[in-house]
C-alpha positions as CSV (number, residue, x, y, z in Angstrom):
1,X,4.6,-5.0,124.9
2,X,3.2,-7.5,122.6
3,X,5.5,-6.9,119.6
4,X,8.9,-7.2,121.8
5,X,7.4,-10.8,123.2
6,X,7.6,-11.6,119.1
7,X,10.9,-10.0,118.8
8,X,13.0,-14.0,118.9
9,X,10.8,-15.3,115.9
10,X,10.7,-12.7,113.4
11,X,14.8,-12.3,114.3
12,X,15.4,-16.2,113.9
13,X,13.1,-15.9,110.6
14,X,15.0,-16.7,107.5
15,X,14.2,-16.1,104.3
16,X,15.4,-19.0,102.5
17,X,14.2,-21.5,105.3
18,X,10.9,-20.2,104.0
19,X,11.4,-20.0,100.6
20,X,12.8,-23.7,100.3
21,X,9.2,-24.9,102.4
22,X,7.1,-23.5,99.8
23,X,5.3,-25.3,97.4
24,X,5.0,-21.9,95.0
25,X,8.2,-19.9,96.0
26,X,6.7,-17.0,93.2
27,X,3.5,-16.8,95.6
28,X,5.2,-17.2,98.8
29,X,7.3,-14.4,97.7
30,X,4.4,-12.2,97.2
31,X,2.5,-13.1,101.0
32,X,6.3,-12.9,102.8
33,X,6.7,-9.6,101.0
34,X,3.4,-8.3,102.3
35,X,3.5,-9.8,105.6
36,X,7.1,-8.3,105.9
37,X,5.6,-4.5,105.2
38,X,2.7,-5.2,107.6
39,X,5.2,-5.8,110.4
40,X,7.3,-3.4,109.3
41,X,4.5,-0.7,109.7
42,X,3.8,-2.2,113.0
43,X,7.0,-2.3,114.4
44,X,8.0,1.2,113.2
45,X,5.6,2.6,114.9
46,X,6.3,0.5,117.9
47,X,10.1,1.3,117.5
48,X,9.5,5.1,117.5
49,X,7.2,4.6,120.6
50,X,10.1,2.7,122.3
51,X,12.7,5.5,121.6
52,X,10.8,8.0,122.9
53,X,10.4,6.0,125.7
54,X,14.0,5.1,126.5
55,X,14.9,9.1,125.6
56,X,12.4,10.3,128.9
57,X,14.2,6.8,130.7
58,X,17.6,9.5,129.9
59,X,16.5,12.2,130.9
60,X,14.8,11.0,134.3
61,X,18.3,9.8,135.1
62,X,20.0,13.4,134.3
63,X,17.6,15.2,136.8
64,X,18.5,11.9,139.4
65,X,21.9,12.5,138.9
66,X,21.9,16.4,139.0
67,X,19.6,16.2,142.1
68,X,22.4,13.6,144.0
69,X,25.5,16.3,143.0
70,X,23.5,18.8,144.3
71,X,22.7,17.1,147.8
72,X,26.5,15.9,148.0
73,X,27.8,19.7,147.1
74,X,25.7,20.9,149.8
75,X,26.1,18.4,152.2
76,X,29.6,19.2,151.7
77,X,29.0,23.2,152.0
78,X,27.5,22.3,155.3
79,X,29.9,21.1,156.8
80,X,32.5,23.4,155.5
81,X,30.1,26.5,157.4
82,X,30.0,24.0,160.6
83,X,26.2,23.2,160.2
84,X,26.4,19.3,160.6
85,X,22.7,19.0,161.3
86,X,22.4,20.7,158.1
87,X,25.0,18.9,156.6
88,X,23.3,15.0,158.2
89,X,19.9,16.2,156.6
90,X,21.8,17.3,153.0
91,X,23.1,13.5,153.0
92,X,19.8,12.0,153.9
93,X,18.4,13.7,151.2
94,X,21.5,12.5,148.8
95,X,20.9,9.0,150.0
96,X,17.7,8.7,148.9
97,X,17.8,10.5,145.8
98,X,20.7,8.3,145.2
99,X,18.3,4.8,145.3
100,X,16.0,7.1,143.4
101,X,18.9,7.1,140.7
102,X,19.3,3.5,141.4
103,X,15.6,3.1,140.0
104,X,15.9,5.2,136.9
105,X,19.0,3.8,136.0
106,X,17.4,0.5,135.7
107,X,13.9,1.5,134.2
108,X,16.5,3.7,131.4
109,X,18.6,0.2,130.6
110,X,15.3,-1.8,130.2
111,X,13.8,1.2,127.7
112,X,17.5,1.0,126.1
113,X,17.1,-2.5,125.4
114,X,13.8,-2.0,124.3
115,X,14.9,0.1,121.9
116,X,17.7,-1.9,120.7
117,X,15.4,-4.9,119.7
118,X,13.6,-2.7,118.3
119,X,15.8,-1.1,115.9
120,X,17.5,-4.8,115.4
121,X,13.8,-5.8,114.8
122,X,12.9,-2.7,112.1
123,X,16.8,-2.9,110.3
124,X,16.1,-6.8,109.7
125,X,12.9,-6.2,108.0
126,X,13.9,-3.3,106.1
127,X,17.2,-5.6,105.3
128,X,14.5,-8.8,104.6
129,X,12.3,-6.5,102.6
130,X,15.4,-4.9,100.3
131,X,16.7,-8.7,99.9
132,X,13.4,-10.2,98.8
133,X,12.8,-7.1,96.5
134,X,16.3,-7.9,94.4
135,X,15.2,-11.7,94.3
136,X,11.4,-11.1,93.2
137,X,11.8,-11.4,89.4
138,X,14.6,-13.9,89.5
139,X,12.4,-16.1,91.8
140,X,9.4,-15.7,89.9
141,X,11.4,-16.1,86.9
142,X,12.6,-19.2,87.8
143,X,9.3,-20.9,89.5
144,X,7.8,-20.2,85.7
145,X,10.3,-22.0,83.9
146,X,10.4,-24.6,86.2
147,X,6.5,-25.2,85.9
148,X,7.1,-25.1,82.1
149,X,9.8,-28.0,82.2
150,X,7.2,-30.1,84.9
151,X,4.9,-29.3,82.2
152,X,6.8,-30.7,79.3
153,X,8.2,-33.3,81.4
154,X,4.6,-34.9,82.0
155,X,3.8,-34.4,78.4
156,X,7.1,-36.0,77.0
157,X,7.0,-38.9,79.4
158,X,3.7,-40.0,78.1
159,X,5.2,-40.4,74.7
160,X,7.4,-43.4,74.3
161,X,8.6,-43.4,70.9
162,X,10.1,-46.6,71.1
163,X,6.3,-48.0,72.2
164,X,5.2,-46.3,69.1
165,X,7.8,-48.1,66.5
166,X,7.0,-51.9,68.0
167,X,3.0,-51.2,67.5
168,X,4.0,-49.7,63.8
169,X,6.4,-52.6,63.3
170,X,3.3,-55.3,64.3
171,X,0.8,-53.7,62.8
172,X,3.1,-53.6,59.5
173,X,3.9,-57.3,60.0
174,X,0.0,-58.0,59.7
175,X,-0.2,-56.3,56.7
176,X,2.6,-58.0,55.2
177,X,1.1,-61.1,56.2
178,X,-2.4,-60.5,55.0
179,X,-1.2,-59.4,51.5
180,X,0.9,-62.8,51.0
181,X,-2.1,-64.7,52.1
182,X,-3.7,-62.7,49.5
183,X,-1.1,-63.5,46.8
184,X,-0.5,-66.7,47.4
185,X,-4.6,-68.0,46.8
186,X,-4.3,-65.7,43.9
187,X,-1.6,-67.4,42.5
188,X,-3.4,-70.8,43.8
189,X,-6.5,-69.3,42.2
190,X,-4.2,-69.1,38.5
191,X,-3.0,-73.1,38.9
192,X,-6.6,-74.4,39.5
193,X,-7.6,-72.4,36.3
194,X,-5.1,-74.0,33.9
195,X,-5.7,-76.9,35.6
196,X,-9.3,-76.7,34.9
197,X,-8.7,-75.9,31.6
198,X,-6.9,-79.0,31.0
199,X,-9.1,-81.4,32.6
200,X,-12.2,-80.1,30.8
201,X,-10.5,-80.8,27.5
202,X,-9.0,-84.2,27.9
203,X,-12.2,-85.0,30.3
204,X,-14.3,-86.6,27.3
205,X,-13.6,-88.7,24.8
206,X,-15.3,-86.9,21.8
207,X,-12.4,-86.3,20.0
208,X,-11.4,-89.8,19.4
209,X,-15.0,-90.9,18.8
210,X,-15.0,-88.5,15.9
211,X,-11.9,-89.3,14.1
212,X,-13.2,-93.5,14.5
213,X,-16.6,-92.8,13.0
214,X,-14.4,-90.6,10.2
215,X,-12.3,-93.4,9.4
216,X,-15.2,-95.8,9.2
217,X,-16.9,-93.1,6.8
218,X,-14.2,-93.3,4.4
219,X,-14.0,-97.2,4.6
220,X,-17.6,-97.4,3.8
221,X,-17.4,-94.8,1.1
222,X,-14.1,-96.2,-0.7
223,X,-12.0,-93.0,0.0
């Protein structure tokens, strides 16, 4: 019976073994659930199979039993009228339907431990199934806020703030630097100008050639 040779795994399966393996617990939740009903279907039918099987295993050793009392009681019977051939052939036939009994018994204890994986198999899947059922939403639940927080966790971490204030800060210095370049020629700009100024009216000597040829003017005219 191929589902009884399975009966050690899916009884040394565990839930959370499985669950703490999984990449996507909210999926894996999902294909356990579905394998779970799948064997559950299987092994229900298997399990009913196996009952009925170990209930015939019972009965066959009722009618080997009641077929040894019977050959004992009349065994004894026999002897009690004085027939001891009768009563030789009675026990015979007691002996042999007693290693008949011998044989049911055992076929009825392998059915009955048939049966008992069996129902130990069907009760831990129906138990697995229940258990998975109450943790659905809260697993699901969780595996989405957990991919939110990776989510936001990838998005903050490629934000540096403090990155972001050094580049503001240099590219602020610059500026501050190219505007007092820019003030300080203007104001070197202003100096050259008065300077200018200056040098183009003392630069000739027109002035003082005027006031001579004045003075020499009035000497000649006798002012």
């Amino acid at each position: 019976m191929g589902i009884i040779s399975r009966f050690a795994d899916i009884m040394k399966s565990n839930i959370n073994a499985l669950l703490d393996k999984a990449e996507d617990p909210a999926k894996m939740v999902d294909q356990y659930l579905l394998d779970l009903r799948e064997k559950l279907a299987d092994v229900k039918k298997e399990t009913a199979g196996v009952m009925a099987a170990e209930a015939a295993a019972k009965r066959d050793v009722e009618a080997a039993e009641e077929k040894v009392e019977k050959a004992l009681k009349s065994a004894q019977n026999a002897l009690k009228a004085g027939d001891e051939d009768a009563a030789r052939k009675l026990i015979a036939e007691k002996q042999r339907y007693e290693q008949n009994l011998a044989e049911r018994k055992k076929a009825y204890e392998l059915a009955s431990d048939n049966a008992d994986k069996m129902r130990q198999m069907y009760d831990k899947l129906v138990g697995d199934i229940k258990e998975l059922e109450d943790r659905k939403a809260n697993i699901k639940a969780k595996t989405a806020a957990a991919k939110a927080q990776t989510k936001i966790n990838e998005i903050t971490s490629g934000m540096d703030s403090s990155e972001s204030m050094e580049a503001f800060d240099r590219m602020e210095d610059k500026a501050n630097a190219a505007f007092d370049k820019a003030m300080a020629e203007a104001e070197l700009n202003v100096h050259k100008s008065d300077t200018d100024d200056l040098m183009d009216k003392y630069a000739s000597d027109s002035a003082a050639s005027v006031d001579d040829e004045l003075a020499k003017m009035k000497a000649e005219l006798g002012l």
